[in-house]
C-alpha positions as CSV (number, residue, x, y, z in Angstrom):
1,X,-86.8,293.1,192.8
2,X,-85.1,296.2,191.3
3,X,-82.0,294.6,191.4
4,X,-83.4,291.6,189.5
5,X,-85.4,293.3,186.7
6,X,-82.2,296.0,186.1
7,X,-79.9,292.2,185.6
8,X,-82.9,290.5,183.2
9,X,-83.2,293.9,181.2
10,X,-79.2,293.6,181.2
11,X,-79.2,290.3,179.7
12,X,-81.8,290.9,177.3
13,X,-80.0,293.7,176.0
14,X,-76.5,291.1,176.0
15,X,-78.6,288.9,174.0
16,X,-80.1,290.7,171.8
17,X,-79.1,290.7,167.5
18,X,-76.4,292.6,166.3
19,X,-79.5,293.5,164.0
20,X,-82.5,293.3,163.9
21,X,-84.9,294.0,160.6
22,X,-88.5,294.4,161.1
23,X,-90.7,294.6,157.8
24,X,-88.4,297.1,156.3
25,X,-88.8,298.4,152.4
26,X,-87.6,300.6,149.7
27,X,-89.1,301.6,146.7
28,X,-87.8,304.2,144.3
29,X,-90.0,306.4,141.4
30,X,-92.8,303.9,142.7
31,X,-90.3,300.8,141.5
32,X,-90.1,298.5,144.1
33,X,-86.5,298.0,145.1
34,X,-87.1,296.1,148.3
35,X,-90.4,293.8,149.4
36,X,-91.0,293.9,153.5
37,X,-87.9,292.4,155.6
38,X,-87.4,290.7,158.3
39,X,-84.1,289.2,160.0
40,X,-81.7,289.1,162.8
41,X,-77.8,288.8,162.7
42,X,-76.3,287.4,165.4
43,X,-73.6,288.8,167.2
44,X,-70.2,288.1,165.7
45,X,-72.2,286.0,163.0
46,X,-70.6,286.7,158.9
47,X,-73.6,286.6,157.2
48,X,-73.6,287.3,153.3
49,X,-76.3,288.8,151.1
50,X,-75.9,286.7,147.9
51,X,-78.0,287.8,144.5
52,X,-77.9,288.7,141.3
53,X,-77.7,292.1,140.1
54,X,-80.4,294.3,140.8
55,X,-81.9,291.8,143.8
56,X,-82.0,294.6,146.8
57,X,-79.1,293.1,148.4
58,X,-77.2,296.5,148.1
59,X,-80.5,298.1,148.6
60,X,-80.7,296.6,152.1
61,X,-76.8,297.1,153.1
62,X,-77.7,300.9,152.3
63,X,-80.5,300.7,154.5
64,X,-78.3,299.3,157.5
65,X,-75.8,301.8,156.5
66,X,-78.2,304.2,156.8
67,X,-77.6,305.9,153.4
68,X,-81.0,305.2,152.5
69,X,-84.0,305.7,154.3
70,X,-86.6,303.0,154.6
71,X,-90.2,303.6,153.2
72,X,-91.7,301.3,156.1
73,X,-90.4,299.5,158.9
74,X,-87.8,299.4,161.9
75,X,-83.7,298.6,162.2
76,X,-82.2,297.8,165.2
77,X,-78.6,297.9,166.1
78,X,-77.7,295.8,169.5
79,X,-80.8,296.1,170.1
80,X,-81.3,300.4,170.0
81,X,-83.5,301.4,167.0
82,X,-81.7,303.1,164.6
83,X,-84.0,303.8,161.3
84,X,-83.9,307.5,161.9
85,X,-80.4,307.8,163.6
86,X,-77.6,309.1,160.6
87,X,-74.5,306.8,159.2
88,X,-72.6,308.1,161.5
89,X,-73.5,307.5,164.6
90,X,-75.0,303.8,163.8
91,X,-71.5,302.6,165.1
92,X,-70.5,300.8,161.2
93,X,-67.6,300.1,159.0
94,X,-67.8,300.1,155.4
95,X,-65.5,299.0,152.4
96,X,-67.3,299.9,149.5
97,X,-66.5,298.1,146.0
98,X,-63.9,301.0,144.6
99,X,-62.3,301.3,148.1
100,X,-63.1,305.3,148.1
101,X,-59.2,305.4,149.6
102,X,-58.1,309.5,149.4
103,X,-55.3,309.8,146.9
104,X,-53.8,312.8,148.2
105,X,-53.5,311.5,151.9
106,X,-51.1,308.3,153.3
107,X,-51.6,304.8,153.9
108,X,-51.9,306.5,158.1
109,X,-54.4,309.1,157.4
110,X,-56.7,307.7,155.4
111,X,-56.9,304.7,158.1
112,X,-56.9,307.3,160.6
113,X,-59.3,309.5,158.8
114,X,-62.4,308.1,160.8
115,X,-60.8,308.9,163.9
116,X,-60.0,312.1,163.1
117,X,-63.8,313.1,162.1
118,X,-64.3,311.5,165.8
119,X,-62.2,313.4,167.7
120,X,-59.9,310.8,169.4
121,X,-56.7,312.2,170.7
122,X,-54.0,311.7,168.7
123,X,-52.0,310.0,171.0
124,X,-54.5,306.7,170.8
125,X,-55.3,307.7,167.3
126,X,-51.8,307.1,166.4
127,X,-51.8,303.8,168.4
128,X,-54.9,302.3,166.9
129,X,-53.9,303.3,163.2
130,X,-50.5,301.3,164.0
131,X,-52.8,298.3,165.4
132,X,-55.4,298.7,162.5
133,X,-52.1,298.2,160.3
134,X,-50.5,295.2,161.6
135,X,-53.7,293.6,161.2
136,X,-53.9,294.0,157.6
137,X,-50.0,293.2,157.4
138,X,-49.3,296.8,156.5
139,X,-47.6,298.4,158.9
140,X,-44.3,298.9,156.6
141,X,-46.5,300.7,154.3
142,X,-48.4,303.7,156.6
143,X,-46.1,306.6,154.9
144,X,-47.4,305.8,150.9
145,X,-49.8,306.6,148.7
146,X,-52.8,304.8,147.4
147,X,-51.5,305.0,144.1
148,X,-48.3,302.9,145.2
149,X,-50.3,300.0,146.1
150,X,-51.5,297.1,144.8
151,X,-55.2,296.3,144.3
152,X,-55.1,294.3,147.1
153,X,-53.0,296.2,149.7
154,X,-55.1,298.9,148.3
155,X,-58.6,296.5,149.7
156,X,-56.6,295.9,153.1
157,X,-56.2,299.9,153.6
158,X,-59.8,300.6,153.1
159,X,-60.7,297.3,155.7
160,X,-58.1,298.8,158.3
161,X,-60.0,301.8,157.4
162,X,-63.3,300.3,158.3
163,X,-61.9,298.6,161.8
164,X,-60.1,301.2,163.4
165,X,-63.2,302.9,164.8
166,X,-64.1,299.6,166.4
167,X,-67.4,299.0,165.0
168,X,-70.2,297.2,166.2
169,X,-70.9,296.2,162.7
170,X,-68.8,296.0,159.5
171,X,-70.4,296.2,156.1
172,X,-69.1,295.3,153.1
173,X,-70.2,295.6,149.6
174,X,-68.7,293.3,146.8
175,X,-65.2,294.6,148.0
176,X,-63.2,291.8,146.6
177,X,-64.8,292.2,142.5
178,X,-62.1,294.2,140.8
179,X,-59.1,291.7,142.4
180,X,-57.9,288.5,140.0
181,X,-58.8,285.4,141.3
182,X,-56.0,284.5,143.1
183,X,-56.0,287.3,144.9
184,X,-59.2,287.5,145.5
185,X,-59.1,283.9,147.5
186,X,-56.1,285.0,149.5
187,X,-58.1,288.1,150.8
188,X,-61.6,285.7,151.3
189,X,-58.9,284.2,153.5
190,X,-57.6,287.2,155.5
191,X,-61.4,288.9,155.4
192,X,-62.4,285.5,157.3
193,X,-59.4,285.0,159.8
194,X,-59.5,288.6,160.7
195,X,-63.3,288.5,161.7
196,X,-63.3,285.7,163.3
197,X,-60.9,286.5,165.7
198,X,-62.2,290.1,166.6
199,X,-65.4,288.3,166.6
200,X,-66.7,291.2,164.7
201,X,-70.9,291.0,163.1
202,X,-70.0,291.0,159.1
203,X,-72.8,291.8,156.5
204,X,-71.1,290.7,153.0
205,X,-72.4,291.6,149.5
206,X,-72.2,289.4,146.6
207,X,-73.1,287.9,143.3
208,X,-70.5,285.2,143.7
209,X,-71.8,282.5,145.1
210,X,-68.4,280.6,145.7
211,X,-67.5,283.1,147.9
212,X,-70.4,282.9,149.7
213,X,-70.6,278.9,150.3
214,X,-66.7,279.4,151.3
215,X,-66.8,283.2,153.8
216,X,-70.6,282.6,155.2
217,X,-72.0,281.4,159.1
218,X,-75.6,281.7,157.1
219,X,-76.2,282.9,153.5
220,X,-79.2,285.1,152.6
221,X,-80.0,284.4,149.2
222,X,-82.0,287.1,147.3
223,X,-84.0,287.6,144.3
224,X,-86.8,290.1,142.8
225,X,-86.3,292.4,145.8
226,X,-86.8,289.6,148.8
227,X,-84.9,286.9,150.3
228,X,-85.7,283.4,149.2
229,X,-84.2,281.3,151.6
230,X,-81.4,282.3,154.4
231,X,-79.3,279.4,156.2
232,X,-75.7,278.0,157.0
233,X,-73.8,277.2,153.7
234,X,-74.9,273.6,153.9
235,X,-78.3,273.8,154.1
236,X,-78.7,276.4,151.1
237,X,-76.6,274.3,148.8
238,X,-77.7,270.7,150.1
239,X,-81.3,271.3,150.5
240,X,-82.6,274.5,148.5
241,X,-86.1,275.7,149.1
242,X,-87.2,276.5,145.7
243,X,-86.2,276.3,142.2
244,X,-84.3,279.5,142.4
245,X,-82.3,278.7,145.2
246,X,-81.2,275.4,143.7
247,X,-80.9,276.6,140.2
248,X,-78.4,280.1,141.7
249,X,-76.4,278.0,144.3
250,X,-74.1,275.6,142.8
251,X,-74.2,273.4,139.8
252,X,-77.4,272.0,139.3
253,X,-79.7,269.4,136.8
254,X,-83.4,270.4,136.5
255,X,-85.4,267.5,134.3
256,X,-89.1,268.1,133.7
257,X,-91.2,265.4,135.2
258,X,-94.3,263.8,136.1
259,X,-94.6,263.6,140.0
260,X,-97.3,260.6,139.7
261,X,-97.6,259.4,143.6
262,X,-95.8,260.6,146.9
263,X,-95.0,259.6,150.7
264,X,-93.6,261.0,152.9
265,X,-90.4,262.1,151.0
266,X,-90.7,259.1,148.6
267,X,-91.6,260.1,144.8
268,X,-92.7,258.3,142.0
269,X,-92.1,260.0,138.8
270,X,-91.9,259.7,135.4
271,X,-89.2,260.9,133.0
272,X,-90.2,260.6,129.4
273,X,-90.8,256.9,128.9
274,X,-89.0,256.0,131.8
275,X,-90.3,255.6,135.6
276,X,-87.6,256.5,138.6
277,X,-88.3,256.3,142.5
278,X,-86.5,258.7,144.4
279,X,-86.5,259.7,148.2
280,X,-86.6,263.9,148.5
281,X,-85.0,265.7,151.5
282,X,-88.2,267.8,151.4
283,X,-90.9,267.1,153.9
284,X,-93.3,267.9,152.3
285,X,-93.7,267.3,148.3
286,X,-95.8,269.1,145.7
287,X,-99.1,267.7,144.7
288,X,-99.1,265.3,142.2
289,X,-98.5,266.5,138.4
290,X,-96.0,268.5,136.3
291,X,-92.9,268.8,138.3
292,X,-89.1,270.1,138.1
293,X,-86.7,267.2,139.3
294,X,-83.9,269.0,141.1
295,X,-80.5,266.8,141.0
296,X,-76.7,267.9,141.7
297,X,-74.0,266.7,139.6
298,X,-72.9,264.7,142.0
299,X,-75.9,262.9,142.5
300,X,-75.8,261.8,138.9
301,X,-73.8,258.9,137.4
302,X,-73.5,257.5,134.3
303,X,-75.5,254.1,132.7
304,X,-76.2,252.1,129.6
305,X,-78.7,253.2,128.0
306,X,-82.0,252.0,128.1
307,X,-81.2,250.9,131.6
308,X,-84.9,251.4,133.5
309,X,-85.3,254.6,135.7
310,X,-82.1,256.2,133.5
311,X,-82.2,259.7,131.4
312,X,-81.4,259.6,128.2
313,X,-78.9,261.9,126.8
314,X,-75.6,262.1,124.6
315,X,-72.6,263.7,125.2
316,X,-71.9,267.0,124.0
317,X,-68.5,268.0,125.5
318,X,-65.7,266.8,128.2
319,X,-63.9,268.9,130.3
320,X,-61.1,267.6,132.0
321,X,-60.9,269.3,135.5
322,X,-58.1,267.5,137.0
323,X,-59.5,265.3,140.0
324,X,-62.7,264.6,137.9
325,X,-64.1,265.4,134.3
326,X,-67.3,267.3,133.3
327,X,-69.3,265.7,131.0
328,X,-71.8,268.4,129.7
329,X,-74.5,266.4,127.6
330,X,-77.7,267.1,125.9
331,X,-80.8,266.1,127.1
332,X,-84.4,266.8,125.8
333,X,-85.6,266.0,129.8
334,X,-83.2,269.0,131.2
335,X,-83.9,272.7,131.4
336,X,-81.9,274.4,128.6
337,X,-81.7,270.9,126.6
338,X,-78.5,270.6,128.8
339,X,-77.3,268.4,132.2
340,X,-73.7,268.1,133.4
341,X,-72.1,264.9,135.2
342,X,-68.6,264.5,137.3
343,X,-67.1,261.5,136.2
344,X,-63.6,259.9,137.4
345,X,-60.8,261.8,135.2
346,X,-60.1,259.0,133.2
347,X,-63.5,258.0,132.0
348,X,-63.5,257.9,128.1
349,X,-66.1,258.8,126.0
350,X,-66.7,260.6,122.2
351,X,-68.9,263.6,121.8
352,X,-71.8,262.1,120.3
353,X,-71.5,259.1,122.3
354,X,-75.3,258.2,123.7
355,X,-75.7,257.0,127.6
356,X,-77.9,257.4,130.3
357,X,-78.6,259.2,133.4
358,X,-78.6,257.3,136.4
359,X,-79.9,259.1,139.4
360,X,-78.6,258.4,143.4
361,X,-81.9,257.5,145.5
362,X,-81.5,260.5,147.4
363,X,-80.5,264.1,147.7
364,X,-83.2,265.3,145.2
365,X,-85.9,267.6,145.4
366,X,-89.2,268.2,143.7
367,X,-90.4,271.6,143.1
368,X,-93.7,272.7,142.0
369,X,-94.8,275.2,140.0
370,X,-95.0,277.9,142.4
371,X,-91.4,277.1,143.5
């Protein structure tokens, strides 16, 4: 019986999140900077904190760091409660936004740095600084200075940095912002392929929410100090749970409308003069009354005008985008006064040119007020 209950508390442990947040908070000068939390992260999941600046979502990395202390609340790493333990002995790797690389040290020492602090004999210090190295692709460069690098062998030095102590988490906080975009795709790459195959628990700050869709196992999408929805890249871009969500996560067309009947997921509204039937992904739809009719670009294609259950609108602007064009139109029904279609690249039409709306039967949704 022992035996048995010493293997079950085994396997719970083996089980258990990478972490675990229970109704954690953080206010500072009595503003609130974080509401109560809750979540797990998997074990060997990449899960990104996405926001806009000033959400919490650096608030809460801190708090997992440990450079912050929570008002309220519990964290757990692998299961042992940490919310009183200091940084650096919560078993983490950071890469902060600047790097914080030291100039007057080599490429070696400052990826052996955390090591060092640890005392690990030099022998296997050496060893895992080369191995640290050849991950990032940098093992020609161990003898130079930060200054010498690029911006982006510059990023990889501060990652090797972060995984040569063999963390059981690695945290990372907008590190890829000051690289140029093509840069900054190659190293979404590397970041990704590199995880994956250490199988390593990733917590990823951003405000970009390409990067997000493209990096993430599940997104946790923030605003006013809480998360609004979490979930795997598809189901926060195909089926937001509220108007911010939708509105933050990809293009999107938000008409004001009249929900007059629903069932099931099948709405009747009305759009200005016109009447449109549409089938939600939602489950369950707001009562009936002023609504906001959530559509994707994609969804949306282009009609005669006058053509019944159509928008009205006229074309403001066409960008040509290669594979497709953007027609960006105005639109009394639309938030802003403004919608956006994807056409085929060689549809032709005039700025001032009137058309009309027409909306796919599904992939909407129909938010509410309180949404």
């Amino acid at each position: 019986m022992l035996i048995d209950t010493a293997q079950a508390s085994a396997q719970q442990t083996a089980d258990a999140p990478a972490v675990r947040v229970e109704g954690v908070s953080k206010s500072f000068a009595g503003s609130v900077a974080l509401e109560p939390i809750s979540m797990r992260i998997e074990r060997g999941e990449f899960l990104t904190l996405l926001g806009p600046s000033g959400c919490g979502k650096t608030t809460l990395l801190n708090l997992i760091a440990g450079f912050l202390e929570a008002d309220q609340g519990e964290l757990y790493i692998h299961d042992k409660p940490v919310t009183r333990v200091p940084p650096y002995q919560r078993e983490i790797g950071i890469v902060f936004q600047n790097y914080a690389l030291f100039p007057h040290m080599s490429v070696a020492r400052n990826v052996g740095y955390g090591l060092r602090t640890r005392g690990v004999p030099k022998a296997e210090a050496e060893r895992r600084v080369r191995e640290a190295l050849a991950l990032v692709k940098l093992e020609d460069f161990a003898d130079r200075r930060p200054r010498q690098l690029s911006g982006g062998q510059q990023q990889r030095v501060a990652l090797a940095r972060a995984l040569v102590i063999r963390p059981r988490v690695l945290l990372l906080d907008e590190p890829f912002s000051a690289l140029d975009r093509n840069l900054r795709a190659a190293m979404q790459v590397e970041l990704r392929e590199i995880q994956t195959s250490l199988g390593l628990t990733t917590v990823f700050v951003t405000h970009d929410q390409g990067e997000a869709l493209s990096m993430s196992d599940r997104i946790a999408v923030m605003s006013r100090a809480t998360i609004r929805q979490i979930g795997t890249p598809s189901e926060i871009y195909d089926h937001p749970q509220n108007h911010f969500v939708a509105s933050f996560v990809g293009d999107a067309n938000m008409f004001r409308a009249t929900l007059l009947e629903a069932e099931g997921s099948d709405a009747r509204l009305k759009l200005g003069e016109t009447e449109a039937r549409i089938t939600s992904f939602q489950t369950d739809l707001p009562a009936p009354g002023p609504v906001t009719l959530f559509v994707r670009p994609e969804h949306c294609h282009l009609a005669e005008p006058g053509t019944p259950g159509t928008i009205p609108a006229t074309v403001a602007l066409s960008v040509y985008q290669g594979s497709h064009t953007e027609l960006h139109v105005d639109c009394p029904l639309a938030e802003g006064g403004r919608a956006m279609l994807r056409v085929p690249s060689r549809t032709s039409v005039a700025p001032g040119e009137p058309l009309a709306i027409g909306l796919a039967e599904s992939g909407a949704a129909v938010f509410g007020a309180e949404d």
